[in-house]
C-alpha positions in Angstrom: 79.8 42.5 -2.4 78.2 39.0 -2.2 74.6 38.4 -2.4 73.7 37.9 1.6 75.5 41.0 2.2 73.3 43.0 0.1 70.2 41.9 1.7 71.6 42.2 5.1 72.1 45.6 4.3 68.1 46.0 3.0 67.3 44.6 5.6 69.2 46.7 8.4 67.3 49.8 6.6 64.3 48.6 9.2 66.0 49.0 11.9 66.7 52.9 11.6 63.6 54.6 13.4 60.4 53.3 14.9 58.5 53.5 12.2 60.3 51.5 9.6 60.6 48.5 12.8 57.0 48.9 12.8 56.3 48.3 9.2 59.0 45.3 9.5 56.9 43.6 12.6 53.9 44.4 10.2 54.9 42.5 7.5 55.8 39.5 9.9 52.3 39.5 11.4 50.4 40.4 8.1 49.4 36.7 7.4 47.9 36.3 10.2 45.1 38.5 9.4 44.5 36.9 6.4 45.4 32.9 7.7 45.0 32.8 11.4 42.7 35.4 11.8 40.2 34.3 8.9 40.3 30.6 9.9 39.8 31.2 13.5 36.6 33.4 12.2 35.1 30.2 11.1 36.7 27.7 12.4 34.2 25.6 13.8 31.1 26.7 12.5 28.9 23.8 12.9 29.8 23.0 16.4 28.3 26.0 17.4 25.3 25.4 15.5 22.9 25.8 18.9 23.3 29.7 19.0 21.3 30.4 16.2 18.0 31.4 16.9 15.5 29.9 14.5 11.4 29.4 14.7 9.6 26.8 15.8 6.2 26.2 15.3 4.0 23.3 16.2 0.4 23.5 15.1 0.0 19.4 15.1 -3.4 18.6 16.7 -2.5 14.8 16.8 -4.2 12.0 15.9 -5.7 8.7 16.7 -5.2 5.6 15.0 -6.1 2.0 16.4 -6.8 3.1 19.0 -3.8 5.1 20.0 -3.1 8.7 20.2 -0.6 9.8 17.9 1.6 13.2 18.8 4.0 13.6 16.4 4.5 17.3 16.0 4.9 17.4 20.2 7.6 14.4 20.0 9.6 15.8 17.2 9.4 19.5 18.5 10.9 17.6 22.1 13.4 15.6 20.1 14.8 18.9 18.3 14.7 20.9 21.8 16.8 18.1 23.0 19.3 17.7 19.7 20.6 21.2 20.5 20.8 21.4 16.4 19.8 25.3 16.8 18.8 27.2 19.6 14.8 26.8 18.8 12.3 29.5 20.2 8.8 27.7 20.1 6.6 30.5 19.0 3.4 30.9 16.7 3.4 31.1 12.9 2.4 35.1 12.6 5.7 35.8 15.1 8.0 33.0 12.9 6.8 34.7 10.1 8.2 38.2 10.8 11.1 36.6 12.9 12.4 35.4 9.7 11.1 38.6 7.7 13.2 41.1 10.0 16.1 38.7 10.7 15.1 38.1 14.5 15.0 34.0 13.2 17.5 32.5 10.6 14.9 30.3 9.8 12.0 28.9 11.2 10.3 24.9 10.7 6.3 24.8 11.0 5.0 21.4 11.8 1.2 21.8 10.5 -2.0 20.7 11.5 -2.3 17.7 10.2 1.2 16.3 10.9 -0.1 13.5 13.0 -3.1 13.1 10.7 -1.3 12.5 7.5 1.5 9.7 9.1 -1.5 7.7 10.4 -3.4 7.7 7.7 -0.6 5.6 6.4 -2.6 2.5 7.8 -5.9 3.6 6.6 -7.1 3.5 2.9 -5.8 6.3 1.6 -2.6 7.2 3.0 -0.6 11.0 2.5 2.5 12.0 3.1 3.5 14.2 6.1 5.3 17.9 5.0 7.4 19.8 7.5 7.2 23.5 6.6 11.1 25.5 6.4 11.0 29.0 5.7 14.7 30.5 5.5 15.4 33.9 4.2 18.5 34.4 2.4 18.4 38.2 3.1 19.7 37.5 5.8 22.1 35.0 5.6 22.9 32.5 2.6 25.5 29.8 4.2 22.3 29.5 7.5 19.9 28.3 4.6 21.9 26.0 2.9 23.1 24.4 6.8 19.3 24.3 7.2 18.6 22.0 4.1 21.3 20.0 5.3 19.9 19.6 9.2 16.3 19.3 7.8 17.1 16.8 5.5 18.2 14.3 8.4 14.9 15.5 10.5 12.8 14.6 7.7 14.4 11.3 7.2 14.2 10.3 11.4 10.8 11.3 11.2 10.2 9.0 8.2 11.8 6.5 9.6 9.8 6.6 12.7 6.3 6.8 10.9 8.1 3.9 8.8 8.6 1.6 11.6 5.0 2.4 13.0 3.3 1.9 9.6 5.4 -1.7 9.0 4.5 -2.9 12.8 1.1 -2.8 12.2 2.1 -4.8 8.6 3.7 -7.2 10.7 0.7 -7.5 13.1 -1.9 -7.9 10.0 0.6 -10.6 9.1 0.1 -12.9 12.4 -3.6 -12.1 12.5 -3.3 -13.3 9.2 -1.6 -17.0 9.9 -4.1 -16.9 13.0 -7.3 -16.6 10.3 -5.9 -19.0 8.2 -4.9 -21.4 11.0 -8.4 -20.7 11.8 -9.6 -21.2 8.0 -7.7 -24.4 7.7 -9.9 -26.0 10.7 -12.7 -24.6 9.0 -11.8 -26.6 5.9 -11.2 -29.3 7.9 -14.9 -29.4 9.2 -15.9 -28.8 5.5 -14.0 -31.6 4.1 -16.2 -34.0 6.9 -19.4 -32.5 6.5 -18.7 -32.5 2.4 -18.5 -36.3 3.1 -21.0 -37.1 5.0 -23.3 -34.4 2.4 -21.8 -36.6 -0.2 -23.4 -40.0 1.5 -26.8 -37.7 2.0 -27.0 -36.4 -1.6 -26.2 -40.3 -2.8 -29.1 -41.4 -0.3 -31.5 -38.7 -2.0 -30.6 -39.6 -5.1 -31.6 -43.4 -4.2 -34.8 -42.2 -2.5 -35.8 -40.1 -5.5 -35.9 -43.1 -7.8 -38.0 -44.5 -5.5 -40.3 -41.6 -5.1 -40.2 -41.0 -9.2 -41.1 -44.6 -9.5 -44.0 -44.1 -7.0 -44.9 -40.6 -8.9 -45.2 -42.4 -12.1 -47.3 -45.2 -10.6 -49.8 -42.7 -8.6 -50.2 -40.5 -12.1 -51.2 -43.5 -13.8 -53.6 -45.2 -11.3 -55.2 -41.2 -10.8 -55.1 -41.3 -15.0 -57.3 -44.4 -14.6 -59.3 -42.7 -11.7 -59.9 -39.8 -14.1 -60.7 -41.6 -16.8 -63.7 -44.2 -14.8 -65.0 -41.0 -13.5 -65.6 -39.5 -16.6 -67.5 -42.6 -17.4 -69.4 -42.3 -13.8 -70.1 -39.1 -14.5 -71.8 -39.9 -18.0 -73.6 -43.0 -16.5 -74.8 -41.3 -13.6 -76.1 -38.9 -15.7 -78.1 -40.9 -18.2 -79.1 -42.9 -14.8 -80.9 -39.5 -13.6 -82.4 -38.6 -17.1 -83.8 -41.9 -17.3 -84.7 -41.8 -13.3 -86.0 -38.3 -14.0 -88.0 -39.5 -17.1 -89.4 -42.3 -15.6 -90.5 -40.6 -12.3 -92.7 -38.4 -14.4 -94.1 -40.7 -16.4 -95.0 -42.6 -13.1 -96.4 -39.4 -11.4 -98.0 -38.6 -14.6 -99.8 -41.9 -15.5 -99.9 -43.0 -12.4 -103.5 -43.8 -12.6 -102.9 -45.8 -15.9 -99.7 -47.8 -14.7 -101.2 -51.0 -13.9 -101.1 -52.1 -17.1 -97.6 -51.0 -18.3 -96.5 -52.1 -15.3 -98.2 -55.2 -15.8 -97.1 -55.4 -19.3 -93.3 -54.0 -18.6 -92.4 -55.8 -14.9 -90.0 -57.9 -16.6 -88.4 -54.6 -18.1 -88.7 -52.5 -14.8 -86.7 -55.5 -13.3 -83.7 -55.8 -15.7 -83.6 -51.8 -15.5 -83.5 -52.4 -12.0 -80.5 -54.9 -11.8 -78.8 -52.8 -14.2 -78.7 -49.9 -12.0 -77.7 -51.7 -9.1 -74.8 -53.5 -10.8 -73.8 -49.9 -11.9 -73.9 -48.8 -8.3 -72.4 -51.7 -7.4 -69.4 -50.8 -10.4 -69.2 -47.3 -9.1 -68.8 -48.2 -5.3 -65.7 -50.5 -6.3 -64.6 -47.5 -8.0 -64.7 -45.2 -5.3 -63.1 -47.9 -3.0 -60.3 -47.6 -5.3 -59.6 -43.9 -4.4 -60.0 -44.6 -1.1 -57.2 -47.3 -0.6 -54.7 -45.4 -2.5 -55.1 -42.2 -1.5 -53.7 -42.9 2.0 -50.9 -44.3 0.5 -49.8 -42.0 -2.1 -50.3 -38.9 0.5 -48.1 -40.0 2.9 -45.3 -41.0 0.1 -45.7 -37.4 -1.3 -45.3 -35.6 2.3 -42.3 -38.4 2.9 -40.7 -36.9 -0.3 -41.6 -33.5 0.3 -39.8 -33.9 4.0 -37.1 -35.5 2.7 -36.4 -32.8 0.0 -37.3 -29.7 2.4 -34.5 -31.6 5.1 -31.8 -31.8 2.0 -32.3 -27.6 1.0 -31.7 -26.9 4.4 -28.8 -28.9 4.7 -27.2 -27.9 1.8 -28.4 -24.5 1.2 -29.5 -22.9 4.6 -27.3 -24.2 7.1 -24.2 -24.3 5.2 -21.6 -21.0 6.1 -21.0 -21.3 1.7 -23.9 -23.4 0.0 -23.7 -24.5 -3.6 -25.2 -21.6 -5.7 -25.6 -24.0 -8.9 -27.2 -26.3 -6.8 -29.5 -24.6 -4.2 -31.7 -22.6 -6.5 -32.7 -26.0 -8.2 -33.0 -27.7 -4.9 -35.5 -24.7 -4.1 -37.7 -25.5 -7.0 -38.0 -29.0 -6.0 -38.9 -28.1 -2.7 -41.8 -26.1 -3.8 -42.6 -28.8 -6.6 -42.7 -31.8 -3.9 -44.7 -29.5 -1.4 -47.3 -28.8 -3.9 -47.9 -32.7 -4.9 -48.1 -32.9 -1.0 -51.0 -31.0 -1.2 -52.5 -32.5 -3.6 -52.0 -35.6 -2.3 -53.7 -34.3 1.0 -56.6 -33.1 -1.3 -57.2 -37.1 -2.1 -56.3 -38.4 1.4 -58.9 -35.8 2.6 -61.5 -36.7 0.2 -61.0 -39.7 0.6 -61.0 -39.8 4.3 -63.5 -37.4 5.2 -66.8 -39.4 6.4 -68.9 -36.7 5.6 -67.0 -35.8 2.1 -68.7 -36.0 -1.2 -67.2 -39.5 -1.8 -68.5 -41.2 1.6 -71.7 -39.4 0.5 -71.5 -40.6 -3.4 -70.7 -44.4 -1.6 -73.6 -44.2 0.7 -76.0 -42.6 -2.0 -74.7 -45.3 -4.3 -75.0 -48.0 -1.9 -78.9 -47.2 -1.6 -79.3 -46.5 -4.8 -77.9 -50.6 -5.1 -80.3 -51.5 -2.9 -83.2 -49.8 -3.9 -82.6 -50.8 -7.6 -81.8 -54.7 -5.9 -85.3 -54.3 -3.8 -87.6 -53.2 -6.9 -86.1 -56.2 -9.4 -86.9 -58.6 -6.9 -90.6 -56.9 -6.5 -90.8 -55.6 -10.5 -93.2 -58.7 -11.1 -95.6 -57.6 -8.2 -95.4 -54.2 -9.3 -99.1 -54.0 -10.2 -99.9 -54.8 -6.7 -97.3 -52.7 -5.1 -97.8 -49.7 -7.4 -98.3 -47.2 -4.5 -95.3 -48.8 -3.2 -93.2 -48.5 -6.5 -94.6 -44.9 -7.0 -92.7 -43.5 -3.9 -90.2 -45.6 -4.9 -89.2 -44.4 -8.0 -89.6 -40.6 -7.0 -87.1 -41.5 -4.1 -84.8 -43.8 -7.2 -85.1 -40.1 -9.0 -84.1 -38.4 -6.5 -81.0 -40.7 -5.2 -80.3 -40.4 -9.3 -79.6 -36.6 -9.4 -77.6 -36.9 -6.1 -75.5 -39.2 -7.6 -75.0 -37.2 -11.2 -74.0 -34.7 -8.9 -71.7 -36.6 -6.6 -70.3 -38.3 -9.9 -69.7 -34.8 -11.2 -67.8 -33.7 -8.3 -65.6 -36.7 -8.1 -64.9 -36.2 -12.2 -63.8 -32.3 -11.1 -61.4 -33.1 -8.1 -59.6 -36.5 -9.8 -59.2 -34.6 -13.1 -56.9 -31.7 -10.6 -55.4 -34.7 -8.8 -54.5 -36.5 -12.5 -53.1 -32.4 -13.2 -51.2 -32.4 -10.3 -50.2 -36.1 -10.2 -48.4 -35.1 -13.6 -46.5 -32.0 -12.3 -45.4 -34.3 -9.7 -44.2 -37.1 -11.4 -42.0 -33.9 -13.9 -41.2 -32.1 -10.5 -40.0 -35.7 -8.9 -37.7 -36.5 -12.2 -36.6 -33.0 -11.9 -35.6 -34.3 -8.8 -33.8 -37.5 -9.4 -31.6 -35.0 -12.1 -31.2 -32.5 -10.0 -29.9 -35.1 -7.5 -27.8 -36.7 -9.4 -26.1 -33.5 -10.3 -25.7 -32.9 -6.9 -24.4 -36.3 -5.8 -21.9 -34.9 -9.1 -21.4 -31.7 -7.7 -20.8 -32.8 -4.1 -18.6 -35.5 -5.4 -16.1 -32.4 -6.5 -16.8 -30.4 -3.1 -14.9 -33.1 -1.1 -12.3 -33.4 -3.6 -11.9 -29.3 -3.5 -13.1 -29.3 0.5 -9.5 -32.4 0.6 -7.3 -30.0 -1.6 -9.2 -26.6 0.3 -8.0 -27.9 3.7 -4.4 -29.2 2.7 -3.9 -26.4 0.8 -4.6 -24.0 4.1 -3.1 -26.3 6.6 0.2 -26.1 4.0 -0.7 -22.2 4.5 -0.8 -21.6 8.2 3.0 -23.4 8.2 4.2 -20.6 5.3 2.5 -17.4 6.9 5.1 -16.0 9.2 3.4 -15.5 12.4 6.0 -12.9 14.5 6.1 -12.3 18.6 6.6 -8.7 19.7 10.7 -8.9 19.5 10.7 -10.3 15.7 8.1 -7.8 15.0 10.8 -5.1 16.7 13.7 -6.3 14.8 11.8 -6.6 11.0 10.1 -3.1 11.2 13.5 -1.7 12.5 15.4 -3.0 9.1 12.6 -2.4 7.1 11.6 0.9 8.2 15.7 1.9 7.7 16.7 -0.7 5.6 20.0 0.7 4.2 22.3 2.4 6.8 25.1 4.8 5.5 28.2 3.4 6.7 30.2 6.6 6.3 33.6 6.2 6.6 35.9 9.3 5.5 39.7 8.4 4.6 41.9 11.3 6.8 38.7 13.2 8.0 39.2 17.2 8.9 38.1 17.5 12.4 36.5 20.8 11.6 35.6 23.2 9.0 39.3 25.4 9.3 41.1 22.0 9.2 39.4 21.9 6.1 40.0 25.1 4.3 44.0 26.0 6.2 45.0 24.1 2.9 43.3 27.4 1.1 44.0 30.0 3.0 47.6 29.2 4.8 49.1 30.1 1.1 47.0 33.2 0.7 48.2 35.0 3.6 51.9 33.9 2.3 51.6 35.7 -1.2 49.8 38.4 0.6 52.8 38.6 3.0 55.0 38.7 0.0 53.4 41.1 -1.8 53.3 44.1 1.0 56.9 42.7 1.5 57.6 44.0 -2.1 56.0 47.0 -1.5 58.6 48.4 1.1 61.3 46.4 -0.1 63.4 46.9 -3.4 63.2 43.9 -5.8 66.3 44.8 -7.3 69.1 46.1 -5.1 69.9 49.6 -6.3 73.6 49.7 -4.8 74.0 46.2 -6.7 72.4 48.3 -10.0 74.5 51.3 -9.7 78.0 48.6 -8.8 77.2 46.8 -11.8 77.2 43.4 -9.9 76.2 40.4 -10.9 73.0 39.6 -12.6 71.8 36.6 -10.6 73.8 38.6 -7.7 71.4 41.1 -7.9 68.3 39.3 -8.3 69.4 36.9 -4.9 70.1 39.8 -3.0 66.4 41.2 -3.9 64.9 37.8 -2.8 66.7 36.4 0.3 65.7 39.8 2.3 61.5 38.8 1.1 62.6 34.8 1.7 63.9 35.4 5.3 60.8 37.4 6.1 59.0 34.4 4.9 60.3 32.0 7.0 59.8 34.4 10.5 56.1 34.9 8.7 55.6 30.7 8.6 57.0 30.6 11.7 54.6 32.8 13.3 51.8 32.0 11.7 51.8 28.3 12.2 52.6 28.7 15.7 49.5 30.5 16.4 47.3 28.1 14.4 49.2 25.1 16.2 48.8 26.6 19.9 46.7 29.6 19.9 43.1 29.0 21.9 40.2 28.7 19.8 42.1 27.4 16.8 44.8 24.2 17.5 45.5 23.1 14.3 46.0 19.4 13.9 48.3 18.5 11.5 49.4 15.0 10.0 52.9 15.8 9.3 53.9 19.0 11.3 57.3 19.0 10.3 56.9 18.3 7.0 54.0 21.2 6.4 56.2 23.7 7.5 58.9 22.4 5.6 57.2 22.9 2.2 55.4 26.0 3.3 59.3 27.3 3.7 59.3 26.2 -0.2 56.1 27.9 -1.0 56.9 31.4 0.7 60.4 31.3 -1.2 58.8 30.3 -4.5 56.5 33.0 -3.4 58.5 35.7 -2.9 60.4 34.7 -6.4 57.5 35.5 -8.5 56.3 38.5 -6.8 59.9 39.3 -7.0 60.4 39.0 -10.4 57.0 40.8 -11.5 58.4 43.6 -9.7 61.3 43.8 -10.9 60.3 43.1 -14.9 57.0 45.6 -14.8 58.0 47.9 -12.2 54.9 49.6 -10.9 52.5 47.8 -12.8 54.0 45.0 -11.9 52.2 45.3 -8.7 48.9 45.2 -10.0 50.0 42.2 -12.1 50.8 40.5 -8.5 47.2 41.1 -7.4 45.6 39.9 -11.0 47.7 36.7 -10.9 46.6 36.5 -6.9 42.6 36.3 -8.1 43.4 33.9 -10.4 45.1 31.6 -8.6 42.1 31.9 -5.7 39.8 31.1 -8.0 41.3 28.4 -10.0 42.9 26.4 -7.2 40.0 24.4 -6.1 40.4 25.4 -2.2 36.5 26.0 -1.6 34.8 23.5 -4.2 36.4 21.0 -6.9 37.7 22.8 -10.0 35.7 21.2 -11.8 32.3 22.8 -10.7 33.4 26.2 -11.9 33.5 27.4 -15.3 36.0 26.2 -18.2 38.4 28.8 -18.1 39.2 28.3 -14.8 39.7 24.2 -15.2 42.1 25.4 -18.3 44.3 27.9 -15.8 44.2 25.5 -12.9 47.4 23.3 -13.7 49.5 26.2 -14.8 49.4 28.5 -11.3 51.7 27.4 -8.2 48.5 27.5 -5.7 46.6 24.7 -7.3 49.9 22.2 -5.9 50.1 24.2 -3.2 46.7 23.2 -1.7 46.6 19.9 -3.1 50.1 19.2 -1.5 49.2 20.9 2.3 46.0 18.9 2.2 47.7 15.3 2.1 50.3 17.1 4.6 47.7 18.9 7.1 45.0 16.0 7.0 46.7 12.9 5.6 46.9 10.5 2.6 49.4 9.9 0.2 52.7 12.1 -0.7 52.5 11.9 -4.5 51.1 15.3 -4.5 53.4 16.6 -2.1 56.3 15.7 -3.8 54.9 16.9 -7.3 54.1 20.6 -5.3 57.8 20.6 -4.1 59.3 19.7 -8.1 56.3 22.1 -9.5 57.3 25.2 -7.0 61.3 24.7 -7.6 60.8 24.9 -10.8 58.6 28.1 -10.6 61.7 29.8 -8.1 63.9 28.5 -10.3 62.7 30.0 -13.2 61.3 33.7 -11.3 64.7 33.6 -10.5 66.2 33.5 -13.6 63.3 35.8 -15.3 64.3 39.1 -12.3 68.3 38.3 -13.5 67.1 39.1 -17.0 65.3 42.1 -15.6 68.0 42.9 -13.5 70.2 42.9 -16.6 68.0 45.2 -18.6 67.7 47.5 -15.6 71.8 48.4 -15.4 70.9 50.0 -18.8 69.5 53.3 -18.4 66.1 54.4 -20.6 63.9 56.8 -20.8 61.7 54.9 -19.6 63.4 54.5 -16.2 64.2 58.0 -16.1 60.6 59.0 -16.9 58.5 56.1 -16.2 54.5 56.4 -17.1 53.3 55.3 -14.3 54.7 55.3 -10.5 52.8 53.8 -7.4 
């Protein structure tokens, strides 16, 4: 009996009694409980996303910065309300925190406090960092927490991005206020650059006067050193002129009785005294005459240069927005210097102005001291007659005498402070005429820094990018998100059981198999006990397993393909069922032969090599993120081509790996085939083992 006869004849077994129908349409319909059942379990996972609850909780109190009132815990708690990521249930932190505890929340996102606080500080001194707040709980679910990184991850970055273009707008603001103070700068150099000039034409001018006034200084300190000098000797003369006055008034009053004769004897004496006393009056007047025509003079020369000075500081140093600070504190100290030569030169102009000051007194006291010395030479030689006369005379010379010591002494006093000060102006007006001439230095490097100052900041203004509101827009947008990822996926899976049908299509096929086994003989008894064939036998154990393979692919494709809630897109319909026809007989031809070869162990041996092949094909993650012994078993099990192969056929690319899975599982039916014909030769010779087999399931 050929080979399809036998295993139409195992198969027609089914179709004695109810029951044995019903384990036959069980076997058909048994992958879909593991493939179109499973997958339709999770089939779109994330696209229904908005019926989890999950917490959220918005403590922001908000913020103001420039002005404006910043809300970002409200506008990103709206913006998730209206994303429809989850199905959020605003509530307060004590009810997210048991929510999540007891599993009423998957998760919950706390916005705190100071949310709005910490992104505006961004443009103050010290800015922070904003921190959203996820609590997940994996108690309750593992996959929810690591979908909630995921989503949070892209919240975090939009609100980042957001805080981003906020925090650069105001960057790009601070940049045109920025060309508008330097624009304004720039003029202000401009201006500088003119008024340097002009300073520069002033300090030159001072300079010029200075000499002037230095040479003027020089000549007042030695016409005061003179001064000083004649009334030293006034002083000394008019002093011996009151001792001898003095001495002889009382020899007059004392002898007056007895004068006659020395008078008589001594008029040609009491004359020449006479004369000489009125030439030195006479001397002393011309000196005093002196200090009254200069002093005029040299006072309004020192309040001139005074002025002139005082004008200059306040130029330079007062009025200026940014005066020299080399220069101005030495201009300061000739201001002070020039004012106090002022005064002394007002000191002089007064003395020598004031009609009843010492000095008009000293001139007038001198002047009749001249004529009253002039008056008794020209009577000395009728002095004997006019002794009554001369007494009253003399006592009135005496007096006029001491007035003049004192006048003299006086004058000595005040010229010897005017010679003082006359010095210290003469220093403080060199001091000047340096100081000056460092200026007219100094300023003659402001206007060649106040030229390069003002083309250097009208250059500026033209290199500061000064942006309108739509530039701003369109800078802060790149800079806030400056690199975009331009994700492009090469034969994208519409949807999470798109993705894994690769994985768990071939599952429910060697689970199919494997209950197939369990109610089907491997090896064809009658064919045993007949002695047929070896290959007959093992073909007539696989064609009954292969044939309910193909009615199981059939079925279970079309209710991926059309059922509702599933609709399984493929690339190359015909050709996935094809080589899933391939894959259920290469399948069937292992399970087959580890029937047939280990008999009721065999079975658990099916299972084992089922594990394996799960977790060593690389359907859930790559192969290579699991441990080393499964990356050594992966390219010796049929399921790693398998799912490599219905990938490139379910959601596109190239066929290499197809064509590889289809040479990789011939080979394995080839060879499972030959293996249960070696069994199936063993098993026509009875053992003891067969007639008393250890273990029996």
């Amino acid at each position: 009996m050929r080979s399809p006869k036998l295993a139409a004849l195992e198969l027609k077994r089914f179709g004695r009694g109810k029951l044995p129908r019903a384990a036959l349409v069980a076997i058909l319909l048994l992958p879909l409980l593991y493939g179109a059942l499973y997958l339709w379990s999770f089939w779109d996972p994330y696209g229904r996303l908005e019926k989890l609850p999950v917490a959220l909780v918005n403590e922001d109190k908000g913020a103001t910065a420039d002005g404006k009132k910043i809300t970002a815990g409200a506008d990103l708690a709206r913006n998730l309300r209206e994303s429809k990521v989850f199905e959020w249930h605003e509530v307060s932190d004590a009810q997210a925190r048991e929510g999540v505890e007891n599993g009423t929340y998957y998760l919950s996102l706390t916005m705190p406090r100071d949310l709005s606080e910490r992104i505006a500080s961004s443009s103050g001194d010290t800015p922070e960092t904003g921190a959203l707040q996820v609590r997940t709980n994996d108690a309750n679910n593992y996959i929810v927490g690591q979908i909630s990184r995921t989503v949070f991850a892209e919240v975090r970055t939009a609100a980042s991005t957001k805080s981003s273009r906020s925090f650069l707008d105001k960057i790009f603001i601070k940049f045109s206020d920025l060309h508008d103070a330097t624009e304004k700068a720039a003029k202000g150099a401009d201006e500088l650059k003119s008024g340097a000039a002009k300073a520069k034409k002033g300090s030159k001018d001072l300079s010029d006067g200075l000499t002037d006034a230095k040479k003027g200084s020089g000549e007042l300190a030695g016409g005061l050193k003179k001064l000083d000098s004649g009334a030293a000797d006034l002083e000394t003369g008019a002093r011996q002129v009151a001792g001898g006055t003095q001495v002889l008034a009382d020899k007059v009053n004392g002898v007056a009785a007895d004068v006659r004769p020395y008078l008589k004897d001594n008029g040609k004496k009491i004359g020449d005294s006479a004369r000489l006393v009125s030439d030195f009056s006479q001397g002393m007047r011309n000196s005093l005459d002196l200090v009254v025509k200069t002093g005029p003079t040299l006072r309004s020369g020192a309040h001139v240069a005074a002025d002139e000075i005082a004008a200059i500081h306040k130029e330079e140093c007062e009025d200026k927005p940014l005066p020299d600070t080399e220069l101005c504190p030495k201009m300061q100290r000739a201001k002070v210097a020039s004012a106090d030569v002022a005064k002394i030169a007002d000191d002089i102009g007064v003395l020598a102005a004031d009609s009843t000051g010492d000095l008009k007194k000293l001139d007038a006291q001198l002047k009749d001291l001249q004529t009253k010395a002039d008056a008794l030479a020209k009577r000395a030689p009728d002095l004997d007659s006019d002794l009554a006369y001369a007494v009253s005379k003399i006592n009135e010379l005496n007096t006029g005498a001491h007035k003049v010591a004192a006048g003299a002494d006086t004058l000595h006093t005040g010229l010897s402070t005017a010679r003082s000060g006359s010095t210290e102006l003469d220093s403080g007006v060199g001091r000047l005429k340096k100081g000056a001439g460092e200026l007219d230095s100094g300023l003659y490097k402001l206007a060649d820094g106040s030229t390069e100052l003002a083309t250097g900041l009208n250059d500026g203004v033209d290199k500061i990018p000064d942006y309108d509101k739509d530039a701003r827009d369109q800078r802060t947008e790149v800079m806030a998100d400056p690199v975009k990822l331009a994700s492009k996926s090469l034969h994208k899976a519409p949807n999470y059981g798109t993705g894994f049908a690769p994985y768990f299509i071939p599952l429910s096929l060697w689970v199919g198999a494997m209950v197939a086994y369990m109610l089907i003989q491997p090896l064809n008894r009658r064919a045993l006990a007949a002695g047929a064939s070896a290959w007959r036998i093992a073909l007539a154990g696989w064609l009954p397993v292969a044939a309910i393979g193909v009615l199981q692919v059939a079925a279970l494709m079309s209710v991926l393909r059309w059922a509702p809630g599933l609709g399984l897109e493929m690339a190359r319909p015909a050709g996935t069922v094809a080589f899933l026809l391939l894959v259920t007989c290469c399948f069937a031809a292992i399970i087959q032969w580890l029937n047939a070869r280990f008999g009721a162990a065999g079975r658990i041996l099916v299972l084992a090599l089922l594990m394996l092949q799960l977790t060593s094909a690389g359907g859930t993650y790559p192969v290579q993120t699991s441990p080393g012994f499964f990356n050594a078993i992966h390219p010796f099990l049929p399921m790693t081509y398998v799912v490599e192969a219905l990938r490139r056929l379910i959601t596109g690319g190239g066929l290499e790996p197809v064509w590889t899975g289809c040479a990789v599982l011939a080979a394995f039916t080839a060879g499972a085939l030959a293996l249960t014909a070696v069994s199936a030769r063993r098993r026509q010779v009875w053992t003891m083992d067969r007639l008393h087999p250890e273990l029996s399931l």
